[in-house]
Structure formats: C-alpha cells, structure tokens
C-alpha beads as a LAMMPS data file, in Angstrom:
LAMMPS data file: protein, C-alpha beads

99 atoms
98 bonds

1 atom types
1 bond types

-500.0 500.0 xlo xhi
-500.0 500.0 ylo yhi
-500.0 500.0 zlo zhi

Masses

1 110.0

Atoms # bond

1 1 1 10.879 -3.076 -2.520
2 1 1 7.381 -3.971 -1.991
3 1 1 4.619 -1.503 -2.450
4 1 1 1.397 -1.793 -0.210
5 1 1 -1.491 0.336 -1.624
6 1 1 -4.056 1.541 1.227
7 1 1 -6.366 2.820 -1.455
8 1 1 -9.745 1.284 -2.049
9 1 1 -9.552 -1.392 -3.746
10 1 1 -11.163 0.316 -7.382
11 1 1 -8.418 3.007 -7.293
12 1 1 -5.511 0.518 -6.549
13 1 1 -6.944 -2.145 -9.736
14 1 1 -7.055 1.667 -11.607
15 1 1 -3.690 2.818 -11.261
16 1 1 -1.771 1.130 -8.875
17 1 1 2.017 1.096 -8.370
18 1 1 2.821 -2.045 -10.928
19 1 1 3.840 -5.163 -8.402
20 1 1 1.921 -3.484 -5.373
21 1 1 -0.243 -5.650 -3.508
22 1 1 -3.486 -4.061 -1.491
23 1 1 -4.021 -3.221 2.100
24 1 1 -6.884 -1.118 2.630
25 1 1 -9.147 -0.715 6.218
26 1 1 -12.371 -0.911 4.415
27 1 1 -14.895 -2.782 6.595
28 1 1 -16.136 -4.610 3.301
29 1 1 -12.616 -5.606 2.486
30 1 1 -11.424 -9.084 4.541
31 1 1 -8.405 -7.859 6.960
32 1 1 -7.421 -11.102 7.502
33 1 1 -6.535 -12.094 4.064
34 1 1 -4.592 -8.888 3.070
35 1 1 -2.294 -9.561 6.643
36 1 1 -1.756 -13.324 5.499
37 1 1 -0.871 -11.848 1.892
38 1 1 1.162 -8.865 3.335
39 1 1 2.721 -11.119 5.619
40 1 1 3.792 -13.759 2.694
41 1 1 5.032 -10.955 0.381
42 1 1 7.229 -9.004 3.382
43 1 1 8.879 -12.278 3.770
44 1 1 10.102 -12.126 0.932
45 1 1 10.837 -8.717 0.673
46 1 1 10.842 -6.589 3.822
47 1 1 11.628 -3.317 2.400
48 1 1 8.151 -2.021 2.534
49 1 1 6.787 0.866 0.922
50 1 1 2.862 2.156 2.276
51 1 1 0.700 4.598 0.124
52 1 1 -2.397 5.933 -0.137
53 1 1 -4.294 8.920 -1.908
54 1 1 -2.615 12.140 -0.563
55 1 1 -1.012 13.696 2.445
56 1 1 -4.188 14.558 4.390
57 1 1 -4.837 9.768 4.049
58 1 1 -3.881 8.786 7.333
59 1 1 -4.422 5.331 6.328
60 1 1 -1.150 4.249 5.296
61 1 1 -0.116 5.119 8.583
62 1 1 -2.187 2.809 10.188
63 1 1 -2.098 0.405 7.700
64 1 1 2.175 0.693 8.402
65 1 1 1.357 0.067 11.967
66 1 1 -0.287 -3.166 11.536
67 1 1 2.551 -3.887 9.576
68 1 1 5.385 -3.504 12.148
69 1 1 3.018 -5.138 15.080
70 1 1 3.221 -8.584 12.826
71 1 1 6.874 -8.473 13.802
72 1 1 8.312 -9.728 10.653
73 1 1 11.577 -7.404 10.538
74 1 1 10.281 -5.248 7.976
75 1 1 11.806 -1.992 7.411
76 1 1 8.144 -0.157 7.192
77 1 1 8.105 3.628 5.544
78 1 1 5.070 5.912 4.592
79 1 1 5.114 7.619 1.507
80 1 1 4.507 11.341 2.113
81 1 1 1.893 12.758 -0.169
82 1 1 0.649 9.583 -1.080
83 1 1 -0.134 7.928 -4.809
84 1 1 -0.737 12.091 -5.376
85 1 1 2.948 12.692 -5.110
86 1 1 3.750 9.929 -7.295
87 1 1 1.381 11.176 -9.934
88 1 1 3.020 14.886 -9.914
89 1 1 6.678 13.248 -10.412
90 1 1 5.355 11.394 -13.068
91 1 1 6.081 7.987 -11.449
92 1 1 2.752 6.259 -12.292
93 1 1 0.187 7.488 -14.822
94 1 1 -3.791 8.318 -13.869
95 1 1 -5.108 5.878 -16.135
96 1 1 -6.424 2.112 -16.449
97 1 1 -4.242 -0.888 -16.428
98 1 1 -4.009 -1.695 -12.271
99 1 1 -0.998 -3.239 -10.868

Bonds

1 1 1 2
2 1 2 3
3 1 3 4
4 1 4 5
5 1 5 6
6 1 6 7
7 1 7 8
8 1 8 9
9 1 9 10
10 1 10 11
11 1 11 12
12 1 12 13
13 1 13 14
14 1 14 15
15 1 15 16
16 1 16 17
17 1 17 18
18 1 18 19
19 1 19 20
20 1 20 21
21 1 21 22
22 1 22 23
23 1 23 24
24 1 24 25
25 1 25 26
26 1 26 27
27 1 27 28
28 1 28 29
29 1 29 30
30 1 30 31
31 1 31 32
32 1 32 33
33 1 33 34
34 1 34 35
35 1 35 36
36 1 36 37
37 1 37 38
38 1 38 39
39 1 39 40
40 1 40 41
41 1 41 42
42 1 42 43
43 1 43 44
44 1 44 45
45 1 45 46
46 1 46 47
47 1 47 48
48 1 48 49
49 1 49 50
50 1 50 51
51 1 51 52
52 1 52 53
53 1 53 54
54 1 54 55
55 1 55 56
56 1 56 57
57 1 57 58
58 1 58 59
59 1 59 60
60 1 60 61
61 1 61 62
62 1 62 63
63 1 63 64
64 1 64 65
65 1 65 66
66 1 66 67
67 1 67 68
68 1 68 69
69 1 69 70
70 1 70 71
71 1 71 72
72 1 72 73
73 1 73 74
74 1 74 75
75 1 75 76
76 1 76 77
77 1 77 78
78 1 78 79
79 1 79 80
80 1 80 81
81 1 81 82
82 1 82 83
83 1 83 84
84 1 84 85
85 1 85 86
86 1 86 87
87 1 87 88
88 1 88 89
89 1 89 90
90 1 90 91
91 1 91 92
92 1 92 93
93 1 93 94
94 1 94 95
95 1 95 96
96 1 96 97
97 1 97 98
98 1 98 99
C-alpha cells in the first residue's frame, strides 16, 4: 500500500507515515514533480492510501482526485480523520524522525 501525505511538507518530514511519499497543494510546493513521483510510485503500487491532518482537511480529497484523473488504475481511498486518527490508534507517534 502506498501512503500519500497531503500535509505540508514540515509536518510530513515530522511524523510521517514511514514509506509515504508527499503530495501537498501548497502553491510554494512544485505540483508537477509530486504527480511525476506519485505517478512512478502508483505504478508500482496502486493501492493508494491519501491523508492529511484531520477530518475537517479537505485536501486529501482533492489531492485523491488528481490522483484518479492521471488514470493509472489506482484503487484511490481517503483516510477519514486524517494523520489525527492515526495518532489516537496509536499507528504513528507525534514525534521527529519523518518518513
């Protein structure tokens, strides 16, 4: 499964989900690179996993969006609640370390 943090970019090098690769829609952030990463890395593995803070980020909606309009036969899911809800079932930890 690949994980596809739409965090900014400090937060996901902070704590992300280990293996997780960035996707944010920050306008200082170069779109174009993290579609010809995503793109590379669903290749390989299109079971695709999209987070981002908490349940109230629309981003990694829009983020899984661009995502399905690249066509690439990924199977594309949002995670409800966000890198929150992976915090309170003790999934990741809130601490240094990045991805």
């Amino acid at each position: 499964m690949l994980w596809i943090d739409a965090r900014p970019r400090a937060e996901w090098q902070k704590n992300g989900v280990p293996g997780s690769i960035l996707w944010n829609l920050e306008a200082s952030e170069d779109a174009q690179a993290f579609e010809a990463e995503g793109a590379m890395k669903i290749v390989e593995n299109p079971d695709v996993v999209v987070c981002c803070s908490n349940e109230n980020c629309g981003i990694s909606r829009q983020v899984a969006e661009k995502i399905l309009k690249l066509d690439l036969g990924a199977e594309v899911k949002v995670l409800r609640g966000g890198w929150q809800a992976l915090r309170d079932a003790r999934k990741v930890k809130d601490s240094t370390g990045g991805p």
